[in-house]
SEMILUM-435029 format. One record per residue (C-alpha): residue number from 0; residue in one letter; y, x, z. Coordinates in Angstrom, 2 decimals. Layout:
@pos:NUM code:a py:Y px:X pz:Z
...
% end
This chain:
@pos:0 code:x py:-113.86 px:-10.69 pz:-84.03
@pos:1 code:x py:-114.83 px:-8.36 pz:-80.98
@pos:2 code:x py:-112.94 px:-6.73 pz:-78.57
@pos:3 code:x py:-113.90 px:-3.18 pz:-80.54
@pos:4 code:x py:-112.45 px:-4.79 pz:-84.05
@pos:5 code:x py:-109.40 px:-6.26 pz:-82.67
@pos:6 code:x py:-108.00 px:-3.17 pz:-80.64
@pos:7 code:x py:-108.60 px:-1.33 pz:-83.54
@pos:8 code:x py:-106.18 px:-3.87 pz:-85.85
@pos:9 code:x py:-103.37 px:-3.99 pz:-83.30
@pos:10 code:x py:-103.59 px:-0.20 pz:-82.22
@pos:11 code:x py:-101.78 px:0.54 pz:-85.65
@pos:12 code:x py:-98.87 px:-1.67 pz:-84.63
@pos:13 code:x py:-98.09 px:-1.32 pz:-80.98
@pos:14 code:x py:-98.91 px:1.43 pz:-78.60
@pos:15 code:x py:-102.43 px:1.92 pz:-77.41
@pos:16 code:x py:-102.06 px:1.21 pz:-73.64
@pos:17 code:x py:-100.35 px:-1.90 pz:-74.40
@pos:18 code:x py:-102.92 px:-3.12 pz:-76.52
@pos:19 code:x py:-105.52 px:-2.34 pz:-74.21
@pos:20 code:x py:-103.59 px:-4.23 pz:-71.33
@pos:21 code:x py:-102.76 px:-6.85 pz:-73.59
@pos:22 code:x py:-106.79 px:-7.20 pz:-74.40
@pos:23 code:x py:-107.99 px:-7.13 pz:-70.75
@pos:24 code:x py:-105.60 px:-9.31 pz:-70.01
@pos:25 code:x py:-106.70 px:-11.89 pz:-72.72
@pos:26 code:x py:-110.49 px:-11.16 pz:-72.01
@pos:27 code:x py:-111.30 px:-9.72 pz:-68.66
@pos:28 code:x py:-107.95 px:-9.97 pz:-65.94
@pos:29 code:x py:-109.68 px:-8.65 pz:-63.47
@pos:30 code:x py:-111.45 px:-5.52 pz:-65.28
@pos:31 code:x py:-110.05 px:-2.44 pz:-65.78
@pos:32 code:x py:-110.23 px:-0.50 pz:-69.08
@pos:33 code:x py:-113.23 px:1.08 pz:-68.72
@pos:34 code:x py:-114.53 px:-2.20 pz:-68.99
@pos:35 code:x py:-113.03 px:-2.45 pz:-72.48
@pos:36 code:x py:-115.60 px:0.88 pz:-73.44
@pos:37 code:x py:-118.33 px:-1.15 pz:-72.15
@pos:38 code:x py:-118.24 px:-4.22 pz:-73.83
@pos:39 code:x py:-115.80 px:-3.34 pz:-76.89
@pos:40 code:x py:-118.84 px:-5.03 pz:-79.34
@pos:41 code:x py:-118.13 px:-8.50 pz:-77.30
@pos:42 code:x py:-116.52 px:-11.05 pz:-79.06
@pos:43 code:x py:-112.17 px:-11.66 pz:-77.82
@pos:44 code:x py:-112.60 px:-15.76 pz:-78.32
@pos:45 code:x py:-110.05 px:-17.47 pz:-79.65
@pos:46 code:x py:-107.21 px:-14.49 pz:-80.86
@pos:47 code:x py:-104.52 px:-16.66 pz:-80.76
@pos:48 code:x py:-103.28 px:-15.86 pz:-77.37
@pos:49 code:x py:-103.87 px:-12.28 pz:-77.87
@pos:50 code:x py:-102.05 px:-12.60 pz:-81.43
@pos:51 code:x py:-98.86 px:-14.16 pz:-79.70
@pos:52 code:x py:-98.44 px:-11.75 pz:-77.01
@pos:53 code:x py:-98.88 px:-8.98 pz:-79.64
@pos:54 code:x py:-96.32 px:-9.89 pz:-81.53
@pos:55 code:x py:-94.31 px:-10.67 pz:-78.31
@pos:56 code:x py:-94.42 px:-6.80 pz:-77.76
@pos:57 code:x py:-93.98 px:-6.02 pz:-81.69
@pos:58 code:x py:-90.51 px:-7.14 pz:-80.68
@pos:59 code:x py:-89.94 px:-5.25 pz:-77.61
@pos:60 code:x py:-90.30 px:-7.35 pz:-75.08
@pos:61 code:x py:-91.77 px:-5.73 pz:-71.74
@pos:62 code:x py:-95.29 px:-6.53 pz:-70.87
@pos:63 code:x py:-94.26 px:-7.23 pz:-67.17
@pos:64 code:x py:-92.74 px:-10.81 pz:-68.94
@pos:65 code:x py:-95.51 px:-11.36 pz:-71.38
@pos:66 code:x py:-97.93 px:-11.18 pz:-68.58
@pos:67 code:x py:-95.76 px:-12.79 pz:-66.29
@pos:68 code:x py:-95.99 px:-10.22 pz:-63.35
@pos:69 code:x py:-95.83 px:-6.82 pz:-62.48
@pos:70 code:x py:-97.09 px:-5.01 pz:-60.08
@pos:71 code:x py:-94.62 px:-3.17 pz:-57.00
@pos:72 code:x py:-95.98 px:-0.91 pz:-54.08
@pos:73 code:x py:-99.21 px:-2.10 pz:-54.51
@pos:74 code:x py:-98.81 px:-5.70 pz:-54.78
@pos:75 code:x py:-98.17 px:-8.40 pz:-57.90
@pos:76 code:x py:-95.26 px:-10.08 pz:-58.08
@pos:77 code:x py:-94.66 px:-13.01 pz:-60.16
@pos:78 code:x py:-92.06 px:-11.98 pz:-63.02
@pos:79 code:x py:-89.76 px:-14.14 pz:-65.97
@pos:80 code:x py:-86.71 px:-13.29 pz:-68.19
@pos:81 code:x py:-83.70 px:-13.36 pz:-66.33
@pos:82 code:x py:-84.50 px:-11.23 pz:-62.85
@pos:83 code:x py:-85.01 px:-7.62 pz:-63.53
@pos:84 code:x py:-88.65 px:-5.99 pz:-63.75
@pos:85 code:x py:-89.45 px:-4.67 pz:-60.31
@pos:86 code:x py:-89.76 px:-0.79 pz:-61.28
@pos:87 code:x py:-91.92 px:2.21 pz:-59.92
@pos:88 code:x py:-88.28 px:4.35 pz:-58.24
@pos:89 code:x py:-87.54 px:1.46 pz:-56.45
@pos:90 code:x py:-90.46 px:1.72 pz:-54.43
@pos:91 code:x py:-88.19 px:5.11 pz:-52.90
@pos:92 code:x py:-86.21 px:2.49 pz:-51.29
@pos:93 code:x py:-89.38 px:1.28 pz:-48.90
@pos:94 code:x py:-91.02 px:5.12 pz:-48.55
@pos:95 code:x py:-87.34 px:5.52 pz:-46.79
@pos:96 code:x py:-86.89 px:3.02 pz:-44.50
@pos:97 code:x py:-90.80 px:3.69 pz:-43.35
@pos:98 code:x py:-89.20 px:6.91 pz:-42.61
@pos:99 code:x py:-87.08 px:5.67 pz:-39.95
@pos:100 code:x py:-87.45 px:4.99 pz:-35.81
@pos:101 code:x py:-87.12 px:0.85 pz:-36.15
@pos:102 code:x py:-87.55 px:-1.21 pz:-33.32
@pos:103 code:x py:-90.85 px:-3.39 pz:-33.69
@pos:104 code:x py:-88.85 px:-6.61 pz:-34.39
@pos:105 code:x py:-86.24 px:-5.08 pz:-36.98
@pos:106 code:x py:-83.89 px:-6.76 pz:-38.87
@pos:107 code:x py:-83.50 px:-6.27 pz:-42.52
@pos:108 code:x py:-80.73 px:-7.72 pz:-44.67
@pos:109 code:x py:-81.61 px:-6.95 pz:-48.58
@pos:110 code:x py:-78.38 px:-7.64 pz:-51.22
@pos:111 code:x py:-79.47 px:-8.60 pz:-54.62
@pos:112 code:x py:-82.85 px:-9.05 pz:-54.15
@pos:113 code:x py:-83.90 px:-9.71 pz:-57.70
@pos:114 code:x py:-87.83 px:-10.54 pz:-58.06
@pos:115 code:x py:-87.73 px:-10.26 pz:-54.25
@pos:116 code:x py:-90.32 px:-6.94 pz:-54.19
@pos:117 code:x py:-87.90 px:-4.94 pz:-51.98
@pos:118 code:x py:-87.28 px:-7.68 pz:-49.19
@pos:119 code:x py:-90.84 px:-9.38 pz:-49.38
@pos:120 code:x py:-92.50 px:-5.76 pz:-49.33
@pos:121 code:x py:-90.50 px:-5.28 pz:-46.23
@pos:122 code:x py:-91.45 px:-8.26 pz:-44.90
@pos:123 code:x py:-95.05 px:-7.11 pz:-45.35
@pos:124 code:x py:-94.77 px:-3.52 pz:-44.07
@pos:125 code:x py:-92.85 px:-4.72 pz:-41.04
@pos:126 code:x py:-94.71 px:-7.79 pz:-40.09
@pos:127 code:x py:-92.94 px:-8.49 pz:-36.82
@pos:128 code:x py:-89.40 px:-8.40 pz:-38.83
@pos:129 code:x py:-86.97 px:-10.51 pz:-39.74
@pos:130 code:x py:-85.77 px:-10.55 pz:-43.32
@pos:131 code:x py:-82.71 px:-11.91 pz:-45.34
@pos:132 code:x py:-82.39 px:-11.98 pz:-48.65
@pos:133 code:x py:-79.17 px:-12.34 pz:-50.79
@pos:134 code:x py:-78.82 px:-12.87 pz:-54.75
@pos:135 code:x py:-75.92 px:-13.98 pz:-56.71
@pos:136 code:x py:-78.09 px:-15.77 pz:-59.32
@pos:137 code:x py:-79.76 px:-18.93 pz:-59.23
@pos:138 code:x py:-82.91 px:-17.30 pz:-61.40
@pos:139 code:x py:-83.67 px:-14.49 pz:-59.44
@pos:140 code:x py:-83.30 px:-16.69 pz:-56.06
@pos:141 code:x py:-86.25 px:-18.82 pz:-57.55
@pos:142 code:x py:-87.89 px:-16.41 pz:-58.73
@pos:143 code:x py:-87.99 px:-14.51 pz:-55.27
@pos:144 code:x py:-88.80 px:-18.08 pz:-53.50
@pos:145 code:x py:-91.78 px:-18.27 pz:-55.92
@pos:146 code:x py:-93.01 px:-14.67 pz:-54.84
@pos:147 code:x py:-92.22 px:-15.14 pz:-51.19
@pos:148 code:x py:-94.63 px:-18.09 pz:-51.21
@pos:149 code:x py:-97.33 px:-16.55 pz:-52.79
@pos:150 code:x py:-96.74 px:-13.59 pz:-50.00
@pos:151 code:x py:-96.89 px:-15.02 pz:-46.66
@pos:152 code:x py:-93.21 px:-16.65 pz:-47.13
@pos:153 code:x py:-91.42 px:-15.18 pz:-44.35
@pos:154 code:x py:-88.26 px:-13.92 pz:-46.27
@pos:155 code:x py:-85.29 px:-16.02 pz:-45.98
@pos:156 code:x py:-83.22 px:-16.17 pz:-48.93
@pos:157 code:x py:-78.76 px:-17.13 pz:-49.47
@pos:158 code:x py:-77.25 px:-17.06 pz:-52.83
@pos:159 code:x py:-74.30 px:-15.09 pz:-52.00
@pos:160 code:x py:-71.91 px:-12.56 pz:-53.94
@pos:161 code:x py:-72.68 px:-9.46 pz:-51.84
@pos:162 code:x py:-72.43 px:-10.33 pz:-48.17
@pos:163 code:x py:-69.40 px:-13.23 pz:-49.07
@pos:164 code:x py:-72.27 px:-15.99 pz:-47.62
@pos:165 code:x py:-73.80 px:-14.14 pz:-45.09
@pos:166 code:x py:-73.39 px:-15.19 pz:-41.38
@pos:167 code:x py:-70.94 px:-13.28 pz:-39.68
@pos:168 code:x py:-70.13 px:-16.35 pz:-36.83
@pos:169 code:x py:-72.41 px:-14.55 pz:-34.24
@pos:170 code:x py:-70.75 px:-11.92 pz:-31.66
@pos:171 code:x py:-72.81 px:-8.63 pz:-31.99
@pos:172 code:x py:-75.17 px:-9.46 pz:-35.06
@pos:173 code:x py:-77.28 px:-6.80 pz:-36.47
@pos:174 code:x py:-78.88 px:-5.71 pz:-39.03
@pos:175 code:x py:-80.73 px:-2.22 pz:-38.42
@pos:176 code:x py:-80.70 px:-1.58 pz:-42.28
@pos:177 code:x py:-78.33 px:-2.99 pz:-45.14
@pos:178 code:x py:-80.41 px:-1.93 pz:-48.24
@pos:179 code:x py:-79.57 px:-2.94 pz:-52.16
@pos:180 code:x py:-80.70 px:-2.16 pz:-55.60
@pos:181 code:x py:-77.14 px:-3.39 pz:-57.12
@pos:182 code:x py:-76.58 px:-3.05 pz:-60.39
@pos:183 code:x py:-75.64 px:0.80 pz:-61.38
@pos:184 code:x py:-76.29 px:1.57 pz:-64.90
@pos:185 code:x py:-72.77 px:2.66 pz:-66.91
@pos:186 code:x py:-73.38 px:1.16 pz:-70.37
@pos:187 code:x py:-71.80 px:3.93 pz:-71.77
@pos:188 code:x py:-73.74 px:6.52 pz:-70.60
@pos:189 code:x py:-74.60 px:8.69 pz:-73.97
@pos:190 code:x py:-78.71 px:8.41 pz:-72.90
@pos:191 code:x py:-79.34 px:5.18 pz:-71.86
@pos:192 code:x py:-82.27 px:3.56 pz:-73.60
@pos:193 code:x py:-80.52 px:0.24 pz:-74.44
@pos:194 code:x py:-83.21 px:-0.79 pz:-77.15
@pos:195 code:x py:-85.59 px:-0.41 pz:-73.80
@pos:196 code:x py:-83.18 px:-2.75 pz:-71.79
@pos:197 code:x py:-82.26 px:-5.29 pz:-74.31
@pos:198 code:x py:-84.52 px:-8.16 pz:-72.94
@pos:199 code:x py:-83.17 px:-7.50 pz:-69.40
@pos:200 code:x py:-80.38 px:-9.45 pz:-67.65
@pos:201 code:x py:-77.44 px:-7.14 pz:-68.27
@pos:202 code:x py:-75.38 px:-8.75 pz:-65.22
@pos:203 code:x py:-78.62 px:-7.24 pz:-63.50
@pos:204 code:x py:-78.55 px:-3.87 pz:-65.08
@pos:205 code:x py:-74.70 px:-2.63 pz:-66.06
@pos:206 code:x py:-71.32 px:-1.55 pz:-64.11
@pos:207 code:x py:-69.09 px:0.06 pz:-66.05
@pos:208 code:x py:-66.57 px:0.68 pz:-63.50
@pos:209 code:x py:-66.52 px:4.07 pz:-61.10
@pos:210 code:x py:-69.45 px:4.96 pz:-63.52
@pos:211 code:x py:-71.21 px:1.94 pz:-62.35
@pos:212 code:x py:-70.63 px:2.42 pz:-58.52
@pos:213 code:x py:-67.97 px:-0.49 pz:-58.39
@pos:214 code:x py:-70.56 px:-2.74 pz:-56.59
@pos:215 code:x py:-71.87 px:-0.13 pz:-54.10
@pos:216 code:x py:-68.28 px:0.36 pz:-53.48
@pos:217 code:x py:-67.49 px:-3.19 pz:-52.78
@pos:218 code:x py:-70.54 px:-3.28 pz:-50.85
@pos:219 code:x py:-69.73 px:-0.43 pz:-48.26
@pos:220 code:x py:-66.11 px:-1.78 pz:-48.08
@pos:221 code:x py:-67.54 px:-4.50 pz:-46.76
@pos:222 code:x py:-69.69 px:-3.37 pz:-44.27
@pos:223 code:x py:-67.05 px:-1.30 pz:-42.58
@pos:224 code:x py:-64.52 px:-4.03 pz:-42.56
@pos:225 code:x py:-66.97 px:-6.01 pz:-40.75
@pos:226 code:x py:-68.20 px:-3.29 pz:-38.73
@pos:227 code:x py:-64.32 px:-2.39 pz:-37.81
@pos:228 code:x py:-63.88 px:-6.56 pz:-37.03
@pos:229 code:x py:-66.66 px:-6.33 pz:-34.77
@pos:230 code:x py:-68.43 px:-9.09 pz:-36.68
@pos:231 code:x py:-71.21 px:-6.99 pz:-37.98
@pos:232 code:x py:-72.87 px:-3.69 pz:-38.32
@pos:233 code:x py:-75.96 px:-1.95 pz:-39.16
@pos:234 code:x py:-77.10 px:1.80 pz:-38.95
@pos:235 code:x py:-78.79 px:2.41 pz:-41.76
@pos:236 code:x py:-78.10 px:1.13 pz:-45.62
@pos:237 code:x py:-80.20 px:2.32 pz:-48.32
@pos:238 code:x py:-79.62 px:1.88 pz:-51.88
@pos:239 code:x py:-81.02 px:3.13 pz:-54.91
@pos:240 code:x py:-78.91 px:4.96 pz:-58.07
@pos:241 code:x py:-79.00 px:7.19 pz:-60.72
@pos:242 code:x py:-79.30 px:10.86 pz:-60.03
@pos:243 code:x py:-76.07 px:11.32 pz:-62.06
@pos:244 code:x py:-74.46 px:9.27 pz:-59.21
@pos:245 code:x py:-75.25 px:10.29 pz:-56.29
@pos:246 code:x py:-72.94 px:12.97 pz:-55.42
@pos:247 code:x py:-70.32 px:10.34 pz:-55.96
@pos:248 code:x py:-71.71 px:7.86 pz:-53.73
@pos:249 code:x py:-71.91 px:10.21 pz:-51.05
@pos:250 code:x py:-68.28 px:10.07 pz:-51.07
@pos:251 code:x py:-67.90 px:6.33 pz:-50.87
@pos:252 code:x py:-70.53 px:5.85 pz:-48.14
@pos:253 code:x py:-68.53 px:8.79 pz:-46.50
@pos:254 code:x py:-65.09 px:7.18 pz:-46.59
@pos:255 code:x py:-66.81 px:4.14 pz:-45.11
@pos:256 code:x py:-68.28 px:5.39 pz:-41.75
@pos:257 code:x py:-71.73 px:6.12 pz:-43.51
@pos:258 code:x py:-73.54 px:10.15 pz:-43.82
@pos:259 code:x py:-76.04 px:10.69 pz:-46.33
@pos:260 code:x py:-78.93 px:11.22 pz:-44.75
@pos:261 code:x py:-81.76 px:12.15 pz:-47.45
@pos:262 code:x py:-82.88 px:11.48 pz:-50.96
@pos:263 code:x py:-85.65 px:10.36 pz:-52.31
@pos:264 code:x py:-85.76 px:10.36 pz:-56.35
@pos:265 code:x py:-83.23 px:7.47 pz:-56.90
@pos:266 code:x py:-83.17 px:6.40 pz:-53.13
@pos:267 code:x py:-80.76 px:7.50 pz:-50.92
@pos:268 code:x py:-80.38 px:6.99 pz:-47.49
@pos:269 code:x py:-77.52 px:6.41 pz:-45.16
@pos:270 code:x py:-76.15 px:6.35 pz:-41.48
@pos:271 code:x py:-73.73 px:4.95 pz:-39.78
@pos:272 code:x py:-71.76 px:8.19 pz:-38.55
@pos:273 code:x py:-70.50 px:7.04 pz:-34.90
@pos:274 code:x py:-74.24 px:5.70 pz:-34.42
@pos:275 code:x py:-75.97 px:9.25 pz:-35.35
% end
């Protein structure tokens, strides 16, 4: 069968894009689709791996966990069911914190790191920084140890439940920025695409409480009660949520020392208010 035959076939049952990723990936990984043009009258092989990850995406499941990766500000990151799918928004997150006056050697502390992207990007963009990295779940810790590796491995990574684990012993620790992509996403929100989510961790994706601000609140809360123990502070956190949201987490960050700064699509940025 070629390349011209088969595309043609499993055009009629998934989405056209997907089938031409799906083909290049079987075929030619490191082409692009132009390639596809070019040779479409070469013959795909064996089918049978483009077959099963067909059918893999007749059922809905993303292509970032077919493939196994998917790329984040530029880079590819290793990906597998149970960690959420690094996605295009987050990269708002890394836009903002380029934004700010850092020392050289800043200090970074990411909560719920997922795949990693955020903290190992930062690691990356900032190469004289230090980074820490927190998860709750076993998964996504491996999975960001896996991606760390494969990108200089200079993240350090705690399994903690927000900053529970994280090492407040130290008189006068710092972090310059706090940021987190915590789960936000209210399942009962009347336009969420839930067939588009269903392969997804949900303890990755949904917060039904405060309109799924619970954790950011529980996150801030902690910040300043470390910040008022003289354990811990930062000046800057920066978190991502929905648009819907945002007016509403102004207020927390607000009741917890913290003015909004700017936002940036789904980013939003933060300061510490005595600090400004």
């Amino acid at each position: 069968m070629t390349i011209k035959e088969w595309l043609e076939k499993a055009k009629l049952r998934i989405d056209a894009l997907d089938a031409e990723l799906i083909a290049l990936k079987c075929v030619a990984p490191l082409a692009d689709r132009s390639w596809l043009v070019a040779h479409d009258d070469e013959s795909v092989g064996t089918a049978e791996p483009l077959e099963e990850m067909l059918e893999r995406r007749l059922k809905g499941e993303p292509l970032a966990y077919i493939f196994g990766e998917k790329e984040f500000y530029g880079r590819k990151f290793w990906t597998q069911p149970g960690v959420l799918i690094p996605r295009p928004e987050t990269e708002a997150l890394i836009e903002l914190i380029k934004e700010l006056k850092l020392p050289q050697k800043a200090r970074f502390l990411e909560i719920g790191t997922g795949s990693g992207c955020v903290a190992i990007t930062l690691a990356l963009e900032f190469p004289q920084s230090y980074v820490l990295a927190t998860d709750i779940s076993e998964t996504a810790l491996d999975t960001a140890e896996r991606n760390d590796v494969m990108h200089e491995g200079r993240v350090e990574l705690l399994m903690s439940d927000l900053l529970d684990e994280v090492n407040l012993e130290f008189e006068g620790e710092q972090y310059d920025v706090v940021v987190a992509n915590l789960p936000y996403v209210n399942p009962d929100w009347e336009w969420l695409d839930r067939e588009g989510l269903k392969f997804e961790p949900r303890e990755a994706l949904f917060v039904k409480e405060k309109n799924g601000l619970m954790l950011y609140f529980r996150l801030f809360e902690q910040i300043f009660e470390r910040m008022k123990d003289n354990l811990y502070w930062t000046r800057y956190v920066v978190v991502e949520a929905d648009p819907c949201q945002q007016r509403e987490l102004k207020k927390i960050a607000r009741r917890f020392g913290f003015e909004h700064i700017k936002t940036l699509d789904y980013g939003m940025l933060f300061e510490r208010v005595d600090l400004k």
